[in-house]
C-alpha positions as semicolon CSV with decimal commas, in nm:
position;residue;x (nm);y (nm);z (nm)
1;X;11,510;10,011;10,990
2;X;11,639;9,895;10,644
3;X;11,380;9,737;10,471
4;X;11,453;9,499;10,119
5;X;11,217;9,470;9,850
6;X;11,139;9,114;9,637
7;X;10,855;9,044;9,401
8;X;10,693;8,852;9,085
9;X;10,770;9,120;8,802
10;X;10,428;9,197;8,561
11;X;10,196;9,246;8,826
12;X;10,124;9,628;8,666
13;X;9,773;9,637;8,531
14;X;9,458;9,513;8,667
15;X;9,340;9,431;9,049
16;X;9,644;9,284;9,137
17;X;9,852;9,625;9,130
18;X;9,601;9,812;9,317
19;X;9,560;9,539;9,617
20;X;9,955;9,481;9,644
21;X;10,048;9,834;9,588
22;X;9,754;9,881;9,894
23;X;9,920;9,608;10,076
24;X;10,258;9,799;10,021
25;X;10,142;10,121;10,119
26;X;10,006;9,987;10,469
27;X;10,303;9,819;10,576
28;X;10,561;10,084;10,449
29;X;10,343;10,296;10,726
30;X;10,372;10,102;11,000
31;X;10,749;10,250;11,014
32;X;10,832;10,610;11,115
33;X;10,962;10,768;10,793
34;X;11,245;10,884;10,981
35;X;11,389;10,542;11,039
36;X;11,292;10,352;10,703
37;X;11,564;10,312;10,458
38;X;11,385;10,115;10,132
39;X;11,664;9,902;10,009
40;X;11,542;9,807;9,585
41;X;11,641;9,738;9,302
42;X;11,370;9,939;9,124
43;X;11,273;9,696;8,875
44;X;10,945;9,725;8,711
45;X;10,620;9,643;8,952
46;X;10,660;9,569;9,339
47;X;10,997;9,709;9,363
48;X;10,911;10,062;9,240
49;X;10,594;10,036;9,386
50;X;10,750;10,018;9,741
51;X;11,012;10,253;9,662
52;X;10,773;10,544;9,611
53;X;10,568;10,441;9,916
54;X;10,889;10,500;10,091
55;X;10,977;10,832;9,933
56;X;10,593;10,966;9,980
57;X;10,565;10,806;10,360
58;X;10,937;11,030;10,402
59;X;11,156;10,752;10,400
60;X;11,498;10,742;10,230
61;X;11,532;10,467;9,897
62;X;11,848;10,307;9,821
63;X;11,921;10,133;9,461
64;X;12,114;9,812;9,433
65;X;12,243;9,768;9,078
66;X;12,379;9,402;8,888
67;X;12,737;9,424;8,795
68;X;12,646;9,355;8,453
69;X;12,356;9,614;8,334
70;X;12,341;9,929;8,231
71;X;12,268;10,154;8,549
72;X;11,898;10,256;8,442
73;X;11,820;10,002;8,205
74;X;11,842;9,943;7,784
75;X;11,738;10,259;7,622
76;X;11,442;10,038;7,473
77;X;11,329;9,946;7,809
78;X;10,998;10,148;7,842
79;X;11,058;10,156;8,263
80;X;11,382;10,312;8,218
81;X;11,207;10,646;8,300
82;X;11,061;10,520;8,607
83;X;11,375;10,367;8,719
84;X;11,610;10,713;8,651
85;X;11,376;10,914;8,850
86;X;11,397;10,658;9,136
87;X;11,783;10,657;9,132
88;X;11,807;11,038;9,097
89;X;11,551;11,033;9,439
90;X;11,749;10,780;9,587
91;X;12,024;10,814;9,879
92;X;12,263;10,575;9,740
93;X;12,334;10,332;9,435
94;X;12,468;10,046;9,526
95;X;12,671;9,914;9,223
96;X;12,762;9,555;9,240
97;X;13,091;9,418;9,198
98;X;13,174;9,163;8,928
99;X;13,264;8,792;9,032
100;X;13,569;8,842;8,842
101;X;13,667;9,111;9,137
102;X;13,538;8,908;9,416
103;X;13,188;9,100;9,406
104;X;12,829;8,880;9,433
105;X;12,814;9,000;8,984
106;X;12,434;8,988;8,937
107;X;12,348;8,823;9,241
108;X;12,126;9,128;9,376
109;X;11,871;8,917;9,575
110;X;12,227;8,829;9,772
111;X;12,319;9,119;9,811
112;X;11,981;9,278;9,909
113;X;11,975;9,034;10,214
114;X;12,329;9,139;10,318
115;X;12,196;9,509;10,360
116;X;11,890;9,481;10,528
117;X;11,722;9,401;10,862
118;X;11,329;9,287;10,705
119;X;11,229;9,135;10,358
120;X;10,925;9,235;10,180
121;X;10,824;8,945;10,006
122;X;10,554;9,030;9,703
123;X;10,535;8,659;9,608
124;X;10,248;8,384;9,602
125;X;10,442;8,140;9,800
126;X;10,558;7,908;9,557
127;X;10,880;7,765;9,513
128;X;11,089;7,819;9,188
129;X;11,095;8,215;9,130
130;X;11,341;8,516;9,217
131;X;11,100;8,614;9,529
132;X;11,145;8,291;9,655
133;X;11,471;8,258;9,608
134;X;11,556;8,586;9,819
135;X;11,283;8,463;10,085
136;X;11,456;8,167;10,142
137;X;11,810;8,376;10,186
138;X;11,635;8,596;10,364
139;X;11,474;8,365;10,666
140;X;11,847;8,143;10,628
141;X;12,048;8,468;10,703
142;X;11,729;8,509;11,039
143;X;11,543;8,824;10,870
144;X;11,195;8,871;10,922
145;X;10,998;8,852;10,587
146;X;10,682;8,989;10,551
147;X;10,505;8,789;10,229
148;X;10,235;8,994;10,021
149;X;10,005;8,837;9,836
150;X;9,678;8,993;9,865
151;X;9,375;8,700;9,819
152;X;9,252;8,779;9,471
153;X;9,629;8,832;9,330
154;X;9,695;8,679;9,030
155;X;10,058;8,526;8,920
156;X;10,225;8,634;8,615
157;X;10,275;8,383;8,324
């Protein structure tokens, strides 16, 4: 089972981390670790959150990279670390093609949905964000999409 990873980045800190990353733990469980494949993008929050529930329930993690970023991140980004250690864990990187070369360019929430069979969704349901966006793809392309928002989450600003 190939499951894809979405979610509101700066959840870290604070009661909403510990009841999504809860939330993210149960459900990575409910597959056998010999069948999960975690498909991310390993960004900061949710997305690492459920890759390492995958790697610590036995699972295998796969990395989907834009076209146009550095592979782990700006040397000033302080989850660069975080992100390196994930790829270097990881069973494949999916690079992304530039538009230029007929690739989706930055488009990852596109391509996520194009390599997996369920959605994780960490999102609070409104329209307007990146979660929502790939949601939306998600249920149009007829994937399942699990949405996690534990009550007493908080949205970003």
């Amino acid at each position: 089972m190939r499951v894809g990873i979405t979610g509101h980045r700066g959840l870290s800190g604070g009661i909403t981390e510990m009841l999504v990353r809860g939330d993210l733990w149960r459900l990575v469980t409910t597959f056998g670790p010999y069948e999960l494949v975690g498909v991310t993008c390993a960004d900061e929050g949710p997305e690492s959150w459920f890759a390492r529930s995958v790697l610590e329930h036995g699972g295998k993690v796969e990395v989907v990279v834009p076209a146009g970023a550095p592979v782990v991140g700006r040397a000033d980004d302080r989850h660069r670390g975080t992100r390196l250690q994930l790829m270097n864990e990881a069973n494949a990187v999916h690079r992304l093609a530039p538009v230029e070369h007929g690739g989706l360019g930055d488009d990852t929430g596109r391509a996520l949905v194009g390599m997996i069979d369920e959605l994780i969704a960490v999102w609070d349901g409104e329209p307007g964000s990146e979660p929502a966006r790939v949601a939306e793809l998600a249920q149009q392309a007829g994937l399942f999409v699990h949405r996690v928002w534990p009550e007493g989450c908080e949205r970003p600003d």
